[in-house]
C-alpha positions as CSV (number, residue, x, y, z in Angstrom):
1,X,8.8,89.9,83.5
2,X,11.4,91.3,86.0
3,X,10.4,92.1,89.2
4,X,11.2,95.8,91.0
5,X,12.3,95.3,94.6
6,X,10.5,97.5,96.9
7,X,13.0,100.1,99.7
8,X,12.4,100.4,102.7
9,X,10.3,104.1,103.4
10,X,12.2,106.2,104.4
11,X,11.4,108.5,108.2
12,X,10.0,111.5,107.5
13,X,13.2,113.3,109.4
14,X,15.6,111.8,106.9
15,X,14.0,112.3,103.8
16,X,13.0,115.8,104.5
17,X,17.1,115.9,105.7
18,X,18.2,114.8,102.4
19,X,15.9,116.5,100.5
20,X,17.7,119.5,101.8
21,X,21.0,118.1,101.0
22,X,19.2,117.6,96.8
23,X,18.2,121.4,96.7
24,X,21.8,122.2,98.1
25,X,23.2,120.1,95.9
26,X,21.6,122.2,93.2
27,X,22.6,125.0,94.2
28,X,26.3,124.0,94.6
29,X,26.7,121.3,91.8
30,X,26.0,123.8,88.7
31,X,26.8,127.4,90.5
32,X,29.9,130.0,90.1
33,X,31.4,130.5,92.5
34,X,29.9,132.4,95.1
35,X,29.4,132.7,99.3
36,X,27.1,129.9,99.2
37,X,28.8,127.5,97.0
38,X,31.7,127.5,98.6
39,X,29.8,126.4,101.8
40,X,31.1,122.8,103.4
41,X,29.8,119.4,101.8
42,X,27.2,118.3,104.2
43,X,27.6,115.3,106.3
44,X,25.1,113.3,104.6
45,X,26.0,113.8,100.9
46,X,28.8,110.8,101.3
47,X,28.8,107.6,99.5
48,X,27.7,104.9,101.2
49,X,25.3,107.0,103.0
50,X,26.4,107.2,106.5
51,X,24.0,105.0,109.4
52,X,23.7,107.9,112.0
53,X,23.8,112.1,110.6
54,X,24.0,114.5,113.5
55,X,25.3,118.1,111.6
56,X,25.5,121.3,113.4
57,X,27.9,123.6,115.1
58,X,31.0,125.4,113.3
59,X,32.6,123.5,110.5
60,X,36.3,122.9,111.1
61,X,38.8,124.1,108.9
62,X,42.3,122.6,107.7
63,X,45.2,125.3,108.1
64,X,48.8,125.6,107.3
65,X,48.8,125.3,111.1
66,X,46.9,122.0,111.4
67,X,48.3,119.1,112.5
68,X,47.4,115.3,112.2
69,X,47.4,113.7,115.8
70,X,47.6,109.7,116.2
71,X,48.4,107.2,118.4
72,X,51.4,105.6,118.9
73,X,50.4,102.4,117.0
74,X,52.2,101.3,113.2
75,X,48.4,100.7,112.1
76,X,47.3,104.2,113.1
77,X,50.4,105.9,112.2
78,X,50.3,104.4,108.9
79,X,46.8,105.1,107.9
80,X,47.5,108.8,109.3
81,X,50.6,108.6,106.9
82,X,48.2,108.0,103.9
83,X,45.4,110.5,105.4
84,X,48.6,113.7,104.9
85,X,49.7,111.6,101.5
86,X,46.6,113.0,100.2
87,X,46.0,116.0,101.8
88,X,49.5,117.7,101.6
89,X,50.1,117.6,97.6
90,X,46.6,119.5,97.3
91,X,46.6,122.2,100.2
92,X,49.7,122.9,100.1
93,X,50.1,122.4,103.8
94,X,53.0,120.7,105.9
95,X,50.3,118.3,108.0
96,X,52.7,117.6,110.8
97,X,52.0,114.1,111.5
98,X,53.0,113.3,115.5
99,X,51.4,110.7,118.2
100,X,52.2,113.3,121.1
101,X,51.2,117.1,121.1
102,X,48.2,118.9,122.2
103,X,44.5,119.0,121.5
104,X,43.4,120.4,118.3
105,X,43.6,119.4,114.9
106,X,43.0,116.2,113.0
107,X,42.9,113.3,115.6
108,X,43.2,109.3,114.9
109,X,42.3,107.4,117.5
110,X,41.1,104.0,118.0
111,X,38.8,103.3,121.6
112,X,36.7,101.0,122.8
113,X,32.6,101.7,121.6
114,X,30.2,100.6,119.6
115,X,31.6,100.8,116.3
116,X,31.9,97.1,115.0
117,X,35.0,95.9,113.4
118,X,34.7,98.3,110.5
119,X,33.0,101.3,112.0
120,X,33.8,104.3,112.9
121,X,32.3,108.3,114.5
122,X,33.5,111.0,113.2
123,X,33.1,114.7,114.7
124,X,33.8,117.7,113.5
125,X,33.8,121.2,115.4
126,X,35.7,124.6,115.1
127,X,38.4,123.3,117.6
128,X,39.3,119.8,116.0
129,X,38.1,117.1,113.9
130,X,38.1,114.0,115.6
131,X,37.8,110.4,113.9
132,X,37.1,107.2,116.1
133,X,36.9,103.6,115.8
134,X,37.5,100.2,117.6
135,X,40.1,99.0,114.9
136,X,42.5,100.6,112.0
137,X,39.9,99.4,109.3
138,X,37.6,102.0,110.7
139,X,39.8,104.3,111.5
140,X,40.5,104.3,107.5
141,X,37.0,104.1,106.3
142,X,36.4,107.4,108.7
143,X,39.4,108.8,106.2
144,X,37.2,107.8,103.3
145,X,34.6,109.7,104.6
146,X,36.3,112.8,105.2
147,X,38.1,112.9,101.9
148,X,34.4,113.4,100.4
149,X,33.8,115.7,102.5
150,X,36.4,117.5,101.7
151,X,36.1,119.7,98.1
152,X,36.9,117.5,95.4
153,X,40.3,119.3,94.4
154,X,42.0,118.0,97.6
155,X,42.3,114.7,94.7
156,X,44.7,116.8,93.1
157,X,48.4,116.1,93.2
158,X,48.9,120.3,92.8
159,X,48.3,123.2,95.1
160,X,44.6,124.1,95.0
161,X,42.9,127.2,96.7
162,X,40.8,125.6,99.2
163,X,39.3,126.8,101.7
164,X,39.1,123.1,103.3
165,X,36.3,123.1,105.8
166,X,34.6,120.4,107.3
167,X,30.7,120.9,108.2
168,X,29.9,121.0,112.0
169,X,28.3,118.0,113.4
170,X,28.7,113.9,113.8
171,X,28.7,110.9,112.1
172,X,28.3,107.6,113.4
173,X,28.5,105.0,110.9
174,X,29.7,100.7,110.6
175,X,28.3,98.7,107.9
176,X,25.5,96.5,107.2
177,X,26.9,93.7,105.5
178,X,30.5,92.5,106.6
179,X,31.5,91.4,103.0
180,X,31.6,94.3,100.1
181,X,33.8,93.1,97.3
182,X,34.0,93.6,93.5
183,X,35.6,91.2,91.2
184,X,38.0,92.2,88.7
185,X,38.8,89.3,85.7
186,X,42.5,89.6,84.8
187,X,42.2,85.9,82.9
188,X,40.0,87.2,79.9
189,X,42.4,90.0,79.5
190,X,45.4,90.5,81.8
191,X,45.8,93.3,83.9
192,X,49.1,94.4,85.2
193,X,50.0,95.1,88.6
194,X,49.6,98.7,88.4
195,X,46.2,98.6,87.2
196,X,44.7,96.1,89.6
197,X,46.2,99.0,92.6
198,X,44.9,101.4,90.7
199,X,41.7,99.9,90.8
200,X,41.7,98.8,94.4
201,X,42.5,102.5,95.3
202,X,39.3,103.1,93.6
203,X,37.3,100.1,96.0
204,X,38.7,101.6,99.2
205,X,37.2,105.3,98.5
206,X,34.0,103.5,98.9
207,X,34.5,101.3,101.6
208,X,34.5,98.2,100.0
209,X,36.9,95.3,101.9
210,X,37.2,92.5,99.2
211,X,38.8,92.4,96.3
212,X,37.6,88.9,94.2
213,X,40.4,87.9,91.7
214,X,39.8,85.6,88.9
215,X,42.9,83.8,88.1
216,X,42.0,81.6,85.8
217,X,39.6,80.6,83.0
218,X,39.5,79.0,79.0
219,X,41.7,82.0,77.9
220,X,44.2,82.6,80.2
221,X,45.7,81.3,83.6
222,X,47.2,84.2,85.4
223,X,49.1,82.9,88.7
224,X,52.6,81.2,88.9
225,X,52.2,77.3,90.0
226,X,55.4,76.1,91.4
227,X,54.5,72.2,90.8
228,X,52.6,73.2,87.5
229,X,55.1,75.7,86.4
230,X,53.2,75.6,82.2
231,X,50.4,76.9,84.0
232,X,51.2,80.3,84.0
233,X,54.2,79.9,80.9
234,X,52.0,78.6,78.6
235,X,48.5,78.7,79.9
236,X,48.7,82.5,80.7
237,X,50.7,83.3,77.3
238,X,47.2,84.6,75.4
239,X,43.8,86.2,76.4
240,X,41.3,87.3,74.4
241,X,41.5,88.4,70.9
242,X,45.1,86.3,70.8
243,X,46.9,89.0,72.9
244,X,50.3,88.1,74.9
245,X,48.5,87.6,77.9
246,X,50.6,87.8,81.0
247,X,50.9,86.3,84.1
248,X,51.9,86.6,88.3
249,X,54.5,85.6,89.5
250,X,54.2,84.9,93.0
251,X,55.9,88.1,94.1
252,X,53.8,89.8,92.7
253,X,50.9,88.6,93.5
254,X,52.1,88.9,97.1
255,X,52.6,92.9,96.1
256,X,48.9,92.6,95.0
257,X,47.8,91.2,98.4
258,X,50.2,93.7,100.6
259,X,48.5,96.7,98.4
260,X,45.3,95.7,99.0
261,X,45.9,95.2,102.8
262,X,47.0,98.8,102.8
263,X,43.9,99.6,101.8
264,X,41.8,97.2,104.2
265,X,40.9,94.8,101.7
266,X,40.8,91.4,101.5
267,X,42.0,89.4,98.4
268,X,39.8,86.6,97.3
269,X,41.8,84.6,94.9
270,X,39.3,82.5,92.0
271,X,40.6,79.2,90.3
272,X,37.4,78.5,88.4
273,X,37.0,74.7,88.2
274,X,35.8,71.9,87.1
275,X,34.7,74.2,83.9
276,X,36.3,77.4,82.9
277,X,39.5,75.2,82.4
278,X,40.7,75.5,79.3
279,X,44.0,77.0,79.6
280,X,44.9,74.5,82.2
281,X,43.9,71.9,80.2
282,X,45.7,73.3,77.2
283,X,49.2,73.3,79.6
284,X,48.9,69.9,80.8
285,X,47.7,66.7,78.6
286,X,47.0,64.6,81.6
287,X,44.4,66.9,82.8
288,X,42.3,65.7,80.1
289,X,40.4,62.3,79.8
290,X,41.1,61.6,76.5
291,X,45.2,62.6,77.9
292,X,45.3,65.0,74.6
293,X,46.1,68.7,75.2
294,X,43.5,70.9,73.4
295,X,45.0,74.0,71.6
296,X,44.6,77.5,73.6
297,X,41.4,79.6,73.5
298,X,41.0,83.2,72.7
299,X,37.3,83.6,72.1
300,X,34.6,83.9,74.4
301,X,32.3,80.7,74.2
302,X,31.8,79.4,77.3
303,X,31.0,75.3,78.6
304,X,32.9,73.4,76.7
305,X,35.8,73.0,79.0
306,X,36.3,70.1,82.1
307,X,38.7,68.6,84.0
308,X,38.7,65.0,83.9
309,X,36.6,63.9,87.3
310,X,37.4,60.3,87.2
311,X,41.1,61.1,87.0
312,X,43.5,61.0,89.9
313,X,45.7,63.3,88.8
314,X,43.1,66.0,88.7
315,X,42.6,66.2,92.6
316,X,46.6,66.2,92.9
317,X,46.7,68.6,90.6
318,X,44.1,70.7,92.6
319,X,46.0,69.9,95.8
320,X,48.9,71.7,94.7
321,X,46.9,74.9,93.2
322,X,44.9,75.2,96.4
323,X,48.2,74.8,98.6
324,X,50.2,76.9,96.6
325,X,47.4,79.7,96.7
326,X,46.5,79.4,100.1
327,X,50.1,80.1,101.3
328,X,50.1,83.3,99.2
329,X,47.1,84.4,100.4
330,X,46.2,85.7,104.3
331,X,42.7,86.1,102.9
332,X,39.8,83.8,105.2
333,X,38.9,82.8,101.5
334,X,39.3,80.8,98.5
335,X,36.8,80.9,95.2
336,X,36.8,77.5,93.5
337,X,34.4,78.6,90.7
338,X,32.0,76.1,90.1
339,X,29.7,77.8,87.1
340,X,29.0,77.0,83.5
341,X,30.1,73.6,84.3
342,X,28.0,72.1,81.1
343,X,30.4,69.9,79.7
344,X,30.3,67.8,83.2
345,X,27.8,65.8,84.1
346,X,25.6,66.8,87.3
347,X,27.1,63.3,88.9
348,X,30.7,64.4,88.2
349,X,30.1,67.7,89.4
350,X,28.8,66.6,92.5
351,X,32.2,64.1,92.9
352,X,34.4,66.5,92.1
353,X,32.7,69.2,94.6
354,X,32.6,66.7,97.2
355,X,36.5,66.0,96.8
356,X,37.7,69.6,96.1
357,X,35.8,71.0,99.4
358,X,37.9,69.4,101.9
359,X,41.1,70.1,100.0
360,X,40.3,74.2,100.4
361,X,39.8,73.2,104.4
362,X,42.9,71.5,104.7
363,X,44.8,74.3,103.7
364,X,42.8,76.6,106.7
365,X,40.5,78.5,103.8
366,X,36.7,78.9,103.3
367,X,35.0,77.8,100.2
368,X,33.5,80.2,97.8
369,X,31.6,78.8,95.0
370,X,29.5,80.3,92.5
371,X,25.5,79.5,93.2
372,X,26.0,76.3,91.3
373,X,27.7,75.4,94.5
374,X,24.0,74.4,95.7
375,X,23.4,72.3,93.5
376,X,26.1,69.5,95.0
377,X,27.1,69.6,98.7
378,X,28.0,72.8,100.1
379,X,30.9,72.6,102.8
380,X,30.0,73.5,106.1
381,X,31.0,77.4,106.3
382,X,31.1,77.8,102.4
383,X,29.6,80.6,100.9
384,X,27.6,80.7,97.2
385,X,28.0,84.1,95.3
386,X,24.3,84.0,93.5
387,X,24.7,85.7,89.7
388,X,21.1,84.6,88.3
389,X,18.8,87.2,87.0
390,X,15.5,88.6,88.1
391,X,13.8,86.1,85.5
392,X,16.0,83.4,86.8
393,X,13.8,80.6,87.0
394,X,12.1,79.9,90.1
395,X,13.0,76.2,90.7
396,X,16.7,77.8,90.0
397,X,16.2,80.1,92.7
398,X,15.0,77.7,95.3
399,X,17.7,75.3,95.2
400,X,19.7,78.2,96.6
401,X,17.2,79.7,99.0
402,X,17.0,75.9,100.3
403,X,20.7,76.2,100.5
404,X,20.4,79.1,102.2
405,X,18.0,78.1,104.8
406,X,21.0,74.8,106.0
407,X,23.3,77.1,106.6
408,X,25.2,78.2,103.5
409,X,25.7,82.1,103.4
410,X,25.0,84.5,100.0
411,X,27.3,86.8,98.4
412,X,24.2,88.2,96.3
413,X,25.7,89.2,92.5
414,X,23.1,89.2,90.6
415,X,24.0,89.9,86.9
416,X,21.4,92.0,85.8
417,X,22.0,94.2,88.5
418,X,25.7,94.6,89.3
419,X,27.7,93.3,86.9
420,X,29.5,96.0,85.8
421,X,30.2,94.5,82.3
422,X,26.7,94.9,81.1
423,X,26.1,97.6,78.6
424,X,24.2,100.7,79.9
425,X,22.8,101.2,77.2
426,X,22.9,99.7,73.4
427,X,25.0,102.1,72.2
428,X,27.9,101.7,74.8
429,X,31.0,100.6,72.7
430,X,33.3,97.5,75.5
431,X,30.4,95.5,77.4
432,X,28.1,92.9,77.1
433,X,24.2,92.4,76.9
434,X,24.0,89.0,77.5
435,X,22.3,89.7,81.3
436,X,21.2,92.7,79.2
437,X,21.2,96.6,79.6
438,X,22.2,98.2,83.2
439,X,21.6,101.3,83.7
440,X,22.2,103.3,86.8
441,X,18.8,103.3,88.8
442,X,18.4,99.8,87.7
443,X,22.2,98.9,89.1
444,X,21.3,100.5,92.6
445,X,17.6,100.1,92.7
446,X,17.1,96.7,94.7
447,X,17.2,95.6,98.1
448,X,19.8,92.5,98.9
449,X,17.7,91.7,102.4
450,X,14.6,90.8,99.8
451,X,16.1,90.0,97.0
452,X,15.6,86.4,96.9
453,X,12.2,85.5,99.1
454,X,12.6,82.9,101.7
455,X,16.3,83.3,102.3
456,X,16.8,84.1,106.3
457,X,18.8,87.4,107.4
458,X,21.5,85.7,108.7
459,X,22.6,84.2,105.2
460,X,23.3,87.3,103.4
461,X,26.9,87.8,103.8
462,X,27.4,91.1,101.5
463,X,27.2,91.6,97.8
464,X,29.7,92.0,95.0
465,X,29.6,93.6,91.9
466,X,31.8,91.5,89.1
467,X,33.2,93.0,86.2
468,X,34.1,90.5,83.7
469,X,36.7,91.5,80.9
470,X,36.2,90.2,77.5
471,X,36.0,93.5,76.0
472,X,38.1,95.6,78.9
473,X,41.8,96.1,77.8
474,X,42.9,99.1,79.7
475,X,42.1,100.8,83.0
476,X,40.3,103.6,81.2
477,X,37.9,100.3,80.0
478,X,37.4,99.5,84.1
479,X,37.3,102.4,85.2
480,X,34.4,103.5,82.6
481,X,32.3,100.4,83.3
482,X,32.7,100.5,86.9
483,X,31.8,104.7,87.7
484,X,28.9,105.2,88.0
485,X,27.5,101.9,89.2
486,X,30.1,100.9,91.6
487,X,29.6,103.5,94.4
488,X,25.9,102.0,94.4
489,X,26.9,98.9,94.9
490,X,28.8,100.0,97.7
491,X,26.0,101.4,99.2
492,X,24.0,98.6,99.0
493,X,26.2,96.6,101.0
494,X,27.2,99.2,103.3
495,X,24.6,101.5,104.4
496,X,21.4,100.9,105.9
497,X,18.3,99.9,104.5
498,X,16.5,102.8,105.2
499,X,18.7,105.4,103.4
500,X,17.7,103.6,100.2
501,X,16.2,106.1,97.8
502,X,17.2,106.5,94.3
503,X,16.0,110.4,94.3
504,X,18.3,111.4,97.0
505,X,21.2,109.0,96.0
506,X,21.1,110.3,92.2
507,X,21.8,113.7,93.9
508,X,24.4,112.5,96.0
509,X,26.0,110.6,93.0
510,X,25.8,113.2,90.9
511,X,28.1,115.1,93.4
512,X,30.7,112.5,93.3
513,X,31.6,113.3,89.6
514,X,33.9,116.4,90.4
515,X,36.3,114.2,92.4
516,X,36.6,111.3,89.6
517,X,37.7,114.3,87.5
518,X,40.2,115.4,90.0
519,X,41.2,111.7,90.3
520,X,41.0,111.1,86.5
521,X,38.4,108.6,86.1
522,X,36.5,108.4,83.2
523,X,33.1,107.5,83.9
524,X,29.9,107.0,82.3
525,X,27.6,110.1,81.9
526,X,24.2,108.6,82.4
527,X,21.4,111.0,81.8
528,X,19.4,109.1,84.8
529,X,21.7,111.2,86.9
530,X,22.1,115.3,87.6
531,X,25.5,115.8,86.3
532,X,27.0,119.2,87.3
533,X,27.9,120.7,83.8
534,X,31.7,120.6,82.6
């Protein structure tokens, strides 16, 4: 039987708050447009919920007069850059963007406060709207907050009627966790360039900072090796289904890195190993015990791959992937896989962890391994990203809770909870059921500080909500898997515990949809949630 994870209760203050903000949102999400429709978003109706609401006072509007005032930093400037890239096509409005100039306006600034490495305070009056923070990524997460607060046409790339007010009052917000990622799997099917930004401009609107890449896998191996140059020729020439494939070359992937940068994002490259291997094995007979080159794989069985763990040639060959990677990547980490390892035996498995570790240190990166990690020698400093299931067994469980407890840090995934590949429902056409069905209460509606009993405070590191790609060709496949549930995975690992209630989040969800529109993302309609009406 799966459990149900108990919130946190909420103060009476901010649920009576937000239960203000639900009957507003009535009011606004299905109305015509009248005097009280048109009213300003309210400062808590964001996504993540904010850690500190203060509203009141007059809301400030944007003008044909406004200007956007930063300091005179290349960080700030930029980020101001991207804050009128969004604002101008929509409003119509010239945004004059200067570091010099009197008060007023839109202001970026970055001070010295309380506001953590990714937090920010934003304030709002009838004079000015000010944002805060102690470094450029907060400074751009306060820009993802005032876009939602903001009507949902200033998405649009054409001149919309406004009026673009901001409600009176103050946030003050950082995160809870310091690692928010989702993982997108180009190595199933291969995803261009263009789509993984796309998709990485849809991460940043919800504050998320790390973007997981799975490079490799049975199907398809998806970076440019310069000592293993078959790799990506041959191992990254198919995917699923027997499609072309595709493949980075390393300029490219370096565009992927810079793009996600922009965007404050981390890029946390996968090479799955010792299992998941196929199409390395496929490009390279001496990676194989037997020293035979199986044929590539386009199904999607999973297990029956493995490098060959008594062979030398395997750790050179992961030298030179590692070292390769690691110079392409400014990331802190590196992912070395680690899961469905069946067709090695738990004593290889252990060897080859043991060996493979240390390489990933040499070449100045952190490990990331999936939970299966725990089961050999974690590295010290490595992190285990946990994907088991509610009904996982318990014995399961407490080899990584034990884990846990010595020092080796969660990135809690559990797969019946935010993998964003499940089906929502049996009838949902691309997805899978394996973990089985997701729906959106049931993707949002768990706590990662309790999840998994017995593992201290101090080892959660963040969560991460995979989407795995064995029946996702296109962006419109992502982009429908990933909306609605990705905003609450967001909020899980940004906002505090306390704001956690599916009543008022469904409301504030439900809000959200008018800007994917504007944006053009096709999302799931789930009927758990109060849709507006098209």
């Amino acid at each position: 039987m799966r459990r149900n994870h108990g919130t946190t209760p909420r103060t009476p203050r901010l649920l009576g708050s937000l239960l203000l903000v639900a009957a507003a949102g009535i009011v606004t999400l299905g109305a015509a447009p009248t005097a009280r429709a048109a009213a300003p978003t309210p400062l808590d109706r964001v996504i993540p919920a904010p850690a500190s609401v203060q509203p009141g006072g007059t809301p400030y509007r944007i003008t044909r007069a406004t200007g956007v005032r930063v300091d005179a930093t290349p960080e700030v400037r930029r980020i101001g850059a991207y804050l009128t890239g969004i604002l101008r096509p929509s409003t119509g409005y010239p945004l004059t963007l200067t570091d010099h100039g009197p008060g007023g306006g839109i202001r970026l600034h970055l001070a010295k406060g309380d506001y953590g490495a990714e937090g920010y305070r934003l304030h709002s009056d009838a004079a000015s709207l000010t944002l805060t923070a102690s470094t450029p990524a907060g400074l751009f997460h306060g820009v993802q907050t005032l876009r939602q607060l903001l009507p949902a046409g200033v998405e649009k790339k054409t001149v919309q009627p406004g009026p673009w007010r901001i409600a009176g009052g103050t946030i003050e917000d950082r995160p809870r966790y310091a690692y928010r990622g989702a993982m997108l799997d180009v190595s199933r099917h291969f995803f261009t360039v263009a789509q993984v930004e796309r998709y990485i401009d849809r991460l940043a609107l919800y504050k998320l900072n790390e973007l997981h890449l799975h490079l490799s896998d049975d199907q398809g191996w998806r970076i440019a090796i310069d000592s293993w140059p078959r790799l990506a020729a041959y191992g990254g020439s198919t995917e699923v289904g027997g499609g072309q494939g595709g493949s980075y070359t390393k300029e490219q992937y370096r565009e992927i890195v810079r793009y996600a940068a922009s965007r404050y994002l981390e890029v946390v490259p996968e090479i799955d190993t010792p299992g998941h291997s196929n199409a390395a094995l496929a490009s390279y007979a001496q990676l194989n015990c037997d020293g035979v080159a199986p044929p590539l794989y386009t199904g999607t069985k999973v297990g029956f791959s493995s490098l060959c763990v008594p062979k030398q040639v395997t750790y050179a060959f992961a030298d030179d992937v590692i070292r390769e990677l690691a110079a392409l990547t400014p990331g802190r980490y590196l992912h070395i896989g680690g899961d469905e390892a069946r067709s090695t035996s738990h004593t290889d498995y252990v060897t080859f962890m043991d060996r493979v570790q240390p390489i990933v240190a040499k070449y100045g990166k952190t490990v990331i391994g999936w939970h299966q990690l725990t089961g050999a020698h974690p590295a010290q400093g490595a992190l285990a990203q946990y994907w088991g299931l509610d009904s996982t067994s318990a014995a399961d469980k407490e080899q990584v809770v034990k884990a846990a407890q010595n020092g080796t840090g969660l990135i809690l995934s559990p797969a019946d909870r935010v993998y964003l590949d499940m089906k929502y429902t049996k009838d949902t056409k691309p997805g899978l059921t394996w973990a089985g069905l997701v729906e959106v209460q049931r993707s949002y509606d768990w706590d990662p500080g309790g999840y998994l009993p017995g593992v201290p405070a101090s080892a959660i590191r963040g969560v991460e909500a995979p989407l795995w790609s064995e029946t996702l060709k296109t962006s419109a496949d992502i982009e429908y898997m990933a909306f609605p549930r990705l905003p609450g995975a967001a909020e899980l690992g940004w906002s505090p515990a306390a704001t956690h209630d599916w009543d008022t989040y469904k409301v504030r969800l439900a809000a959200q949809a008018p800007r994917w529109d504007a944006l053009g993302i096709g999302y799931y309609r789930s009927p758990q949630v109060p849709w507006p009406a098209k």
